[in-house]
DRENDO-1510 file (C-alpha; in Angstrom, 1 decimal, always signed):
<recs>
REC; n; res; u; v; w
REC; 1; UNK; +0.0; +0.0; +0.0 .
REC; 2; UNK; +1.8; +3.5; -0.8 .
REC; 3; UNK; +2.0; +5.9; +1.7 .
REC; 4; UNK; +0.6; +9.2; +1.4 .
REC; 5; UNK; +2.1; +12.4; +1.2 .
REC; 6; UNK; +0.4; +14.9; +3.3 .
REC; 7; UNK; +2.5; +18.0; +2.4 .
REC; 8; UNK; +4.9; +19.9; +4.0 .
REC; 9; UNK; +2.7; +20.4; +7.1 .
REC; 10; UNK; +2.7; +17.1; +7.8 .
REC; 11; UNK; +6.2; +15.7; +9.5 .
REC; 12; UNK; +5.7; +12.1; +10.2 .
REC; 13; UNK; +3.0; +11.0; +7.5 .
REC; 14; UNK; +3.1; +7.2; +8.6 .
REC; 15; UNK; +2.4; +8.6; +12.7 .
REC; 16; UNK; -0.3; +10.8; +10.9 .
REC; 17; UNK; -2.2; +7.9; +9.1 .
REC; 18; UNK; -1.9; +5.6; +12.3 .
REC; 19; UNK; -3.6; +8.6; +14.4 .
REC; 20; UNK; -6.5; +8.9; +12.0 .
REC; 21; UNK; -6.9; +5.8; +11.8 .
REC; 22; UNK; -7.9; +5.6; +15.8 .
REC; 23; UNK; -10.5; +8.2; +15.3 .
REC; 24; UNK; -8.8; +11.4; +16.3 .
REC; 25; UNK; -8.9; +14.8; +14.1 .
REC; 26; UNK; -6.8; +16.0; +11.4 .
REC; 27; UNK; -6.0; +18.6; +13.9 .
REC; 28; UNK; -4.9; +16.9; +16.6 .
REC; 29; UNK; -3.6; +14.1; +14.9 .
REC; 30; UNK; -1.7; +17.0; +12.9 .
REC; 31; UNK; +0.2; +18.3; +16.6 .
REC; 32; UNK; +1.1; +14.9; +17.7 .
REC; 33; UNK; +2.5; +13.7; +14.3 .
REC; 34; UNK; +4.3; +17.0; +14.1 .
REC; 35; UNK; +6.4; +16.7; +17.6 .
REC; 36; UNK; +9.6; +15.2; +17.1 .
REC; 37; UNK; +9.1; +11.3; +18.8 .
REC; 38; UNK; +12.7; +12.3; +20.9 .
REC; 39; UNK; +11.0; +14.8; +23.0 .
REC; 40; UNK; +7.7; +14.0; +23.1 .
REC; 41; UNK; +7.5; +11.2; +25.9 .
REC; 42; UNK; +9.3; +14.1; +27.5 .
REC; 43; UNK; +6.7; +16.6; +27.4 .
REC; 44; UNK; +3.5; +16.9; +29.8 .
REC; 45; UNK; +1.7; +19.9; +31.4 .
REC; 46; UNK; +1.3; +20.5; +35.5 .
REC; 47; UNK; -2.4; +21.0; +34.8 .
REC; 48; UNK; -5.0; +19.4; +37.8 .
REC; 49; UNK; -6.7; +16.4; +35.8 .
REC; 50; UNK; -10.2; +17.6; +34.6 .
REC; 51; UNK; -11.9; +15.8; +37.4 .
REC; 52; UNK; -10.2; +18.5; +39.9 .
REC; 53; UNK; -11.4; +21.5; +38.0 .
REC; 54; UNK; -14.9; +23.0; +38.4 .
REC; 55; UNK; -17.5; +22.8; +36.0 .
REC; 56; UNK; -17.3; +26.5; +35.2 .
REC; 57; UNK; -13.9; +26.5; +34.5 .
REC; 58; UNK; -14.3; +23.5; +32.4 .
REC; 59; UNK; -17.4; +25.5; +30.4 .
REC; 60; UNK; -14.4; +28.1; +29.8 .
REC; 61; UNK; -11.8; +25.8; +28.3 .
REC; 62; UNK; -14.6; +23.6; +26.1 .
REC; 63; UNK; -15.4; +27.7; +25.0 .
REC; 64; UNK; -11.8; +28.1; +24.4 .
REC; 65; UNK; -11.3; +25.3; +21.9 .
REC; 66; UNK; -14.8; +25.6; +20.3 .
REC; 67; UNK; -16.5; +22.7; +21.6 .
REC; 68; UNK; -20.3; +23.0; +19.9 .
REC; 69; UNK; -23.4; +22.7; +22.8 .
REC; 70; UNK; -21.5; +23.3; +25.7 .
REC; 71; UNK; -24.1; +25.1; +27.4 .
REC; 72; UNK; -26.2; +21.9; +28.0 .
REC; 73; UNK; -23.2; +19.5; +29.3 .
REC; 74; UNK; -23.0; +18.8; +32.4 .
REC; 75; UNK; -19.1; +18.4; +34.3 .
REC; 76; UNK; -18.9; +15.0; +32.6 .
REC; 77; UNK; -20.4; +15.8; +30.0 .
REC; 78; UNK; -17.5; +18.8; +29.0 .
REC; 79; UNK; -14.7; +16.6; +30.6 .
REC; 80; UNK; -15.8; +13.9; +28.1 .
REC; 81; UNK; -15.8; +16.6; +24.6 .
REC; 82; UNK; -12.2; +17.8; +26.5 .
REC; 83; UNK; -10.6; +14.5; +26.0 .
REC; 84; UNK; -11.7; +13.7; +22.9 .
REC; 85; UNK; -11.7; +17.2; +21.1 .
</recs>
């Protein structure tokens, strides 16, 4: 099977094609196949784990990245469309 050629935007078209094909968005699949493999086990944010914030200030971030009918999700509900925006 050839392997496709995403374009310059794309770094690691194989990684890319493996992420889409688990489900997850051209955009995120995108940032992950785009961080060099060396320094990505390395990476990770100090951030509480969603279950620790408040719903409020989980309404704010699912507003941040655009996450459609946020306004009728409960805590679970917007920790749920955080993970798997």
């Amino acid at each position: 099977m050839p392997r496709k050629d995403h374009g310059a935007q794309i770094k690691d078209d194989e990684q890319y094609e493996a992420l889409r094909k688990q489900g997850m968005s051209k955009e995120k699949a995108a940032r992950i196949a785009n961080t060099p493999r060396r320094t990505a086990g390395r990476r990770g944010g100090t951030s509480p784990q969603y279950e620790d914030w408040s719903r409020e200030d989980l309404y704010a971030k699912a507003r941040q990245v655009g996450i459609e009918g946020r306004s009728r999700m409960n805590k679970g509900d917007l920790i749920a469309a955080l993970r798997h925006h």
